[in-house]
Structure formats: structure tokens, C-alpha cells
ZAMARGU-4260 file (C-alpha; in steps of 0.2 Angstrom, whole numbers, plus 5000, padded with zeros to 4 digits):
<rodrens>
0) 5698/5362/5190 | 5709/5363/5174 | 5727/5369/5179 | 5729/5380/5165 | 5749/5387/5168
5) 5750/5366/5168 | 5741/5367/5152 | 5748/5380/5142 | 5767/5374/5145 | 5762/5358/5136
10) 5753/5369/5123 | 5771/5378/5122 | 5782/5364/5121 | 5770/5353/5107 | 5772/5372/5099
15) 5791/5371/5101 | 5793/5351/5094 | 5784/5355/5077 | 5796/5371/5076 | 5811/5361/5079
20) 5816/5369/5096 | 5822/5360/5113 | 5813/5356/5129 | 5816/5351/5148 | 5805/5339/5155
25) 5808/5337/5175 | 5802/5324/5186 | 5797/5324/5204 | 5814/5318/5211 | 5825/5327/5201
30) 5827/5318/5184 | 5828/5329/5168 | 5830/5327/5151 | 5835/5340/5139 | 5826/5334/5122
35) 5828/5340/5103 | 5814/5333/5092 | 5824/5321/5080 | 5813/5324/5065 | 5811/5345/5066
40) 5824/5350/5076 | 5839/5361/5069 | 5855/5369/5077 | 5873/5371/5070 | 5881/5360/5057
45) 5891/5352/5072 | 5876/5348/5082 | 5876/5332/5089 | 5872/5321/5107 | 5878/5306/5116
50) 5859/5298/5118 | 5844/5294/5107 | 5829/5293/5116 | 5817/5280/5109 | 5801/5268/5109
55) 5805/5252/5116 | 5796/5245/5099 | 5809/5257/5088 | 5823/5249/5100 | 5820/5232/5099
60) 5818/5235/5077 | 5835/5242/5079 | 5840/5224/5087 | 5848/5234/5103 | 5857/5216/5111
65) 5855/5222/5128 | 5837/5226/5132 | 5833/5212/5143 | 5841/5220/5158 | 5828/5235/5155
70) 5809/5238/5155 | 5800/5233/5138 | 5789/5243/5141 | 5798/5259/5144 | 5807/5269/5132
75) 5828/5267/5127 | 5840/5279/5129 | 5854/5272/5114 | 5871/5276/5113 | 5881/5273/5098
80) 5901/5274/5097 | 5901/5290/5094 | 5885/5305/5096 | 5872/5306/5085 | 5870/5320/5072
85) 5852/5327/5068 | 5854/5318/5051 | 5859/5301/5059 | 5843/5304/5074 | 5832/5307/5060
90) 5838/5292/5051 | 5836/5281/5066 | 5821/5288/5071 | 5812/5283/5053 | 5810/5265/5051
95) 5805/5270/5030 | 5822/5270/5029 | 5826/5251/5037 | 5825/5243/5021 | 5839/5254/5014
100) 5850/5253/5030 | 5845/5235/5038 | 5862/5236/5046 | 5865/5250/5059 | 5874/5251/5076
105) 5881/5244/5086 | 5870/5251/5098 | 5870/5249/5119 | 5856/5256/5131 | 5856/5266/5144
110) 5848/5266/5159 | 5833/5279/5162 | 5833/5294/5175 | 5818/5292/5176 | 5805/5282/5164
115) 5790/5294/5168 | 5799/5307/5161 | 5805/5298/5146 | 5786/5293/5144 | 5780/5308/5143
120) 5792/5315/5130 | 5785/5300/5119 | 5767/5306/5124 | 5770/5323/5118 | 5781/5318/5102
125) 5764/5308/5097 | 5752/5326/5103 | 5764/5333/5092 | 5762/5323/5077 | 5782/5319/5075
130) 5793/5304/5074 | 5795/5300/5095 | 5813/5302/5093 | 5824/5316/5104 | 5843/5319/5103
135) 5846/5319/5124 | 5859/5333/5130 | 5862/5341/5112 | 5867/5357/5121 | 5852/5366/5113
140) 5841/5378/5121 | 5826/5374/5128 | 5813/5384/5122 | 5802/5377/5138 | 5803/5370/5154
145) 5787/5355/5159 | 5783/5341/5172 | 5774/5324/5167 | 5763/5331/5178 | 5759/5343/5166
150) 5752/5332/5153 | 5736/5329/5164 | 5732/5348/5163 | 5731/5347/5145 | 5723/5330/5140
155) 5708/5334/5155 | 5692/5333/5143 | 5684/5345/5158 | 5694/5362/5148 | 5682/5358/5131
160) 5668/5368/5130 | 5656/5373/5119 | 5662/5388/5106 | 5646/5391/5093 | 5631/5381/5086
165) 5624/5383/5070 | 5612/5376/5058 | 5621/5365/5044 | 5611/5358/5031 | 5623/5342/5024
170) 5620/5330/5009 | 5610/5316/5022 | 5597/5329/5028 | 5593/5350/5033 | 5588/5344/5048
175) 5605/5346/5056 | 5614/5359/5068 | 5634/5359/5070 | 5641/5361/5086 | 5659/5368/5089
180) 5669/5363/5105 | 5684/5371/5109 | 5698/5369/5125 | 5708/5383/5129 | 5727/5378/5125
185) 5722/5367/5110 | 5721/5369/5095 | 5709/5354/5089 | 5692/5361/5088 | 5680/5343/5089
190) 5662/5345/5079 | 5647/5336/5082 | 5634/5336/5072 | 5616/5334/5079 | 5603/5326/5065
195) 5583/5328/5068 | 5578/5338/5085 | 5585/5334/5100 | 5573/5323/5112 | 5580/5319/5130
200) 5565/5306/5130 | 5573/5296/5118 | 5591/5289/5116 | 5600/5295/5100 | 5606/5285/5087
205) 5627/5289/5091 | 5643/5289/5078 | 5661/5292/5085 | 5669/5296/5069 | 5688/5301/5071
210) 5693/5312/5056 | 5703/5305/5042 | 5706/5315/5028 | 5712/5301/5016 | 5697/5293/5019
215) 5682/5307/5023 | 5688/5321/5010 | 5702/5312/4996 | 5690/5295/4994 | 5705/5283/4998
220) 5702/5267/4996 | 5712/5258/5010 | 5702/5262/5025 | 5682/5263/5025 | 5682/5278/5035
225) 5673/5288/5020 | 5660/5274/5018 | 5658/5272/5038 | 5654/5292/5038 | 5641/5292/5023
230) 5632/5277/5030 | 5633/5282/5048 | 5624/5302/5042 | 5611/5293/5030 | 5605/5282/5045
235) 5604/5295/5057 | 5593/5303/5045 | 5583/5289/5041 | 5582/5289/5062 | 5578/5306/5061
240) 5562/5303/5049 | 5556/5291/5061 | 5553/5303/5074 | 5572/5300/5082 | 5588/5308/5082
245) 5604/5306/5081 | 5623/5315/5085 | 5639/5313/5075 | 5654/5315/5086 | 5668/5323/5072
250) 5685/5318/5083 | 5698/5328/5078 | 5711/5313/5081 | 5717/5308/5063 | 5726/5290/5061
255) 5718/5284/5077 | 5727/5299/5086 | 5747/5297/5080 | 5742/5312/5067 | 5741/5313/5049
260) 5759/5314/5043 | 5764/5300/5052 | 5749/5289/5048 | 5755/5291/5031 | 5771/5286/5037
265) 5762/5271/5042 | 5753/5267/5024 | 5772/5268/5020 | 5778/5254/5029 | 5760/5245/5025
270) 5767/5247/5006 | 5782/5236/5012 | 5771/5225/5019 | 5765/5227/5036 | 5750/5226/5044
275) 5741/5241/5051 | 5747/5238/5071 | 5764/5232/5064 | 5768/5248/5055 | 5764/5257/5071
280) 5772/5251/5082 | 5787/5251/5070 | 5786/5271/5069 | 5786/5267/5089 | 5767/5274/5092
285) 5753/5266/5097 | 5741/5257/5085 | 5726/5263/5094 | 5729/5280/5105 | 5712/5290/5102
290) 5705/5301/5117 | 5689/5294/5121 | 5688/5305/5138 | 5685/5319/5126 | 5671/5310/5118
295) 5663/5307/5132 | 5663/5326/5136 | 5655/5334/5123 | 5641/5321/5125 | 5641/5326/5143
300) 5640/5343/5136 | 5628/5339/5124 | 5617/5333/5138 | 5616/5316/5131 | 5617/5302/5145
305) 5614/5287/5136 | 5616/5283/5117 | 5615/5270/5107 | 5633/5267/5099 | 5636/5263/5080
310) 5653/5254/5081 | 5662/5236/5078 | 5672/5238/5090 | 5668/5233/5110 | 5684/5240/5113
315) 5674/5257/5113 | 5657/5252/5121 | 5668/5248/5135 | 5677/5265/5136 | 5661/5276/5137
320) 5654/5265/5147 | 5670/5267/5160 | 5666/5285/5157 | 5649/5285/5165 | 5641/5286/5147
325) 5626/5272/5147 | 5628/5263/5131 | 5610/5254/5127 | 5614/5246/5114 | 5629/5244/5102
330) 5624/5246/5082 | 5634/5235/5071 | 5642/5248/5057 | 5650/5234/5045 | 5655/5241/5025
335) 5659/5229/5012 | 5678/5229/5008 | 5686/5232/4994 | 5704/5225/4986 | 5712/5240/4994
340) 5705/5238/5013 | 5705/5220/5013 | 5717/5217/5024 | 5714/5234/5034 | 5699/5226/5039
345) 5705/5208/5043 | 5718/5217/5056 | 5704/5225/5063 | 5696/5210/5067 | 5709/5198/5070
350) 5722/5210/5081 | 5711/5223/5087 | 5693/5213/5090 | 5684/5222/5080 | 5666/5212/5077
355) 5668/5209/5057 | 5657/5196/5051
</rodrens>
């Protein structure tokens, strides 16, 4: 059962990091840190704090010479000669801005408290869609006080449930009903859209589509997200004709779950010329950090067992099929490219094994 005080401090302190505002995270034996959000917080003009914490990816860009006697994997605490203002976090925090300051520091690292804590804060900068960059012991208020712990409260796909159905006539085919799905202490509301009549004696043609505004609404070129979402609706009403059906998962999880500000972010740095997993993990995010668990739910929800997936990546198949969601048969869901998502696409397939022909 969903621990829902758990749930709504986390709710309450992603609330607090877009606002600016300071939280505690404690772990189990003690350790805390006292975290301002590099990128939104504010405080006096003097403001400033002794530590930066940030991604072992952002560290190592900032050519830290003393990472070796710490976890890669984990996140850095950096200390500079003297303490950081907000304007020098935020500055260190946004590697847009590395081109224009390649020299910086020098820097040394501290040891962690405690590196679950530290990962958690990373965890809820990305929730929050903000740099994962926190001045440590500003000497600002903390507008909250949460565990690691916490964090498994809010992420747990078992608080979605159903809010509304309706019938939606769409561009592919009126034979369609929209279903809203809705958790308690977040704000994301995921669709799906069900295409034909629902028949448990068949197994539905299935899209996992995670939202992308450049790409679904604006037309943008560099990603075939757009294309991907046309051509997944018109076959699922083509299936639909047939006698089938199908179901359009609509994941509220923009840039592949880092958020939409600082995906763009990333098509920044891709304008300098990194790849798509470069620039991420540059921003010190993950290239690939979509909730699948949640997918997996509103199927469950949906009362669909077993699908038959349109996707190129495996990566996926074997996600929902660690979930308990029986996947018959994977679709290939390949679009032509074009001089803009050329190289988009090639990443895909050559870093993220993706199955591109």
C-alpha cells in the first residue's frame, strides 16, 4: 500500500525546487544534507555555500583531479577556494556555458555523508525538471524535511488510477475512447488512447509513446517522435478495421524523462556538437530515465495482459516483460530520417540498441 505522508513530502519538496526553496534530505544512519536548488534557488545577495553537489558526469567535465579515490558512479560534493555564490552554482551547474568558461576551478572533492542521500537529491532535481546542482549548507531554510526512503512512495505505479473515460474521435479514426489516469501527489496525468473495441480475446496492437512537444505539437524535425505518433494511430486504425484493436500509451515523461526545459538544454549542447547520450549526461542526467513501471500499470489497469509492442528498441520489450506484461510479439516502428534526425537516429542505434535498419 502506497505510503502517502511518504508521497506527499516528495510531492512537496519537487514543489519547493521549482520555487527555488531549500530541503533536508536525511538518511538512515544520520547523514543530511541541506540542499538549495542551483538553477531556481534565491536567498540574500550574500548568499553563498562551501559545497556543490553534483553528477559524477558534471564533475569529471569540470576535470575535478581527485576523483579516483571516490565512487564514479556516485555524486561529488566540490569545494572550490572559496563558497559558491548562487550565480557561480548556477554557472557550474550548466555545462551551455563551458565553451565560454573552459577554465574553472580549481576544484577538490569531498567525501559523501552518505551517497543515498546524495542520489536521491539528483533523482528528485531530474522529478523536478532542474539542473541536478544543490549549494550544500547555504544556511537557507528548508521548506521540507524527506528520506530516500521517500522517493519509493511516490514513484510506486500502484498510486495511478483511473480518473475519467471518454469517447475521442482523433484524425486516424472515431472509433477511439481516451482514458485519464491520475496518482494522488502527482501532477502528471498519463492518457491512453484505446482505438477499435476492446476484445480480451485478442491481443491489441500496443504503442508506448512518451510525450514530446517539439516533436507531437511544434513538427520539429530532429526527433521522429511526431512521425512515430501518426504512424503508430493510422495503424492501430487500420488494426482496428480488421476486426482488432489497439491502445496508445500517451507517457507524460518528456525528453525520455529529464523534462522539457532541460531536454532542450540538451538540443543545445547537440548544436555544439554532441550526440544525444553525450549531451545528457553532460547536463549530468540520464540519457534514458522513463518510468516503464507506470506503463505497465495502466495496462494492468486497462485489463490488458499481453500486447503486441510497436517499438525498435529491445531495451523496452524486456522492461515490460520484467514487469509481468506478456509481450507476443514486438512490431518493428522504423520512419525514414531526415537531414535533421540523422544523427538522432544513428545514436539510437549505435549507443542505445535501437533495432534501425
Amino acid at each position: 500500500m502506497t505510503d502517502h505522508a511518504a508521497a506527499r513530502r516528495v510531492a512537496q519538496a519537487l514543489d519547493a525546487l521549482r520555487h527555488g526553496w531549500a530541503i533536508r534530505l536525511t538518511g538512515d544512519d544520520g547523514g543530511a544534507l541541506d540542499l538549495l536548488p542551483a538553477e531556481t534557488g534565491f536567498g540574500d545577495a550574500g548568499l553563498a555555500a562551501p559545497r556543490l553537489l553534483v553528477s559524477a558526469a558534471r564533475a569529471a567535465t569540470l576535470k575535478l583531479g581527485n576523483l579516483k579515490e571516490f565512487d564514479p558512479a556516485a555524486p561529488v560534493l566540490v569545494r572550490a577556494l572559496e563558497p559558491f555564490s548562487l550565480a557561480e552554482a548556477r554557472d557550474l551547474a550548466d555545462p551551455g556555458r563551458d565553451l565560454d568558461r573552459p577554465w574553472r576551478g580549481p576544484f577538490a572533492a569531498d567525501p559523501l555523508p552518505d551517497a543515498t542521500v546524495a542520489r536521491a537529491a539528483l533523482e528528485l532535481a531530474r522529478l523536478a525538471g532542474i539542473l541536478p546542482a544543490f549549494l550544500v549548507d547555504s544556511g537557507a531554510d528548508s521548506a521540507v524535511t524527506l528520506s530516500p526512503a521517500d522517493l519509493a512512495a511516490f514513484v510506486d505505479p500502484a498510486a495511478l488510477t483511473i480518473a475519467v473515460r471518454a469517447h475521442l474521435p482523433v484524425a486516424a479514426t472515431d472509433r477511439a475512447e481516451i482514458v485519464a489516469f491520475r496518482a494522488r501527489d502527482d501532477v502528471r496525468e498519463h492518457v491512453a488512447l484505446i482505438i477499435g473495441t476492446q476484445d480480451h480475446n485478442r491481443v491489441p496492437l500496443v504503442r508506448l509513446h512518451s510525450e514530446c512537444l517539439t516533436g507531437d505539437i511544434l513538427g520539429s524535425l530532429k526527433c521522429d517522435c511526431g512521425p512515430q505518433l501518426d504512424a503508430a494511430l493510422a495503424a492501430m486504425a487500420d488494426e482496428a478495421a480488421r476486426g482488432g484493436w489497439g491502445v496508445l500509451l500517451y507517457l507524460r515523461q518528456e525528453g525520455r524523462g529529464i523534462g522539457l526545459v532541460n531536454k532542450l538544454r540538451a538540443y543545445r549542447l547537440q548544436d555544439q556538437g554532441y550526440d544525444t547520450v553525450d549531451a545528457n549526461e553532460r547536463l549530468g542526467l540520464p540519457s534514458e530515465a522513463r518510468d516503464f513501471p507506470v506503463a505497465a500499470r495502466m495496462l494492468d489497469l486497462l485489463a490488458v495482459p499481453a500486447i503486441r509492442l510497436m517499438t525498435n528498441n529491445p531495451a523496452k520489450v524486456a522492461a515490460l516483460r520484467d514487469l509481468g506484461i506478456d509481450v507476443v510479439e514486438r512490431l518493428p516502428h522504423a520512419l525514414p530520417a531526415n537531414r535533421h534526425n540523422h544523427r538522432y537516429l544513428a545514436t539510437k542505434r549505435d549507443r542505445s540498441g535501437h533495432l534501425l535498419s
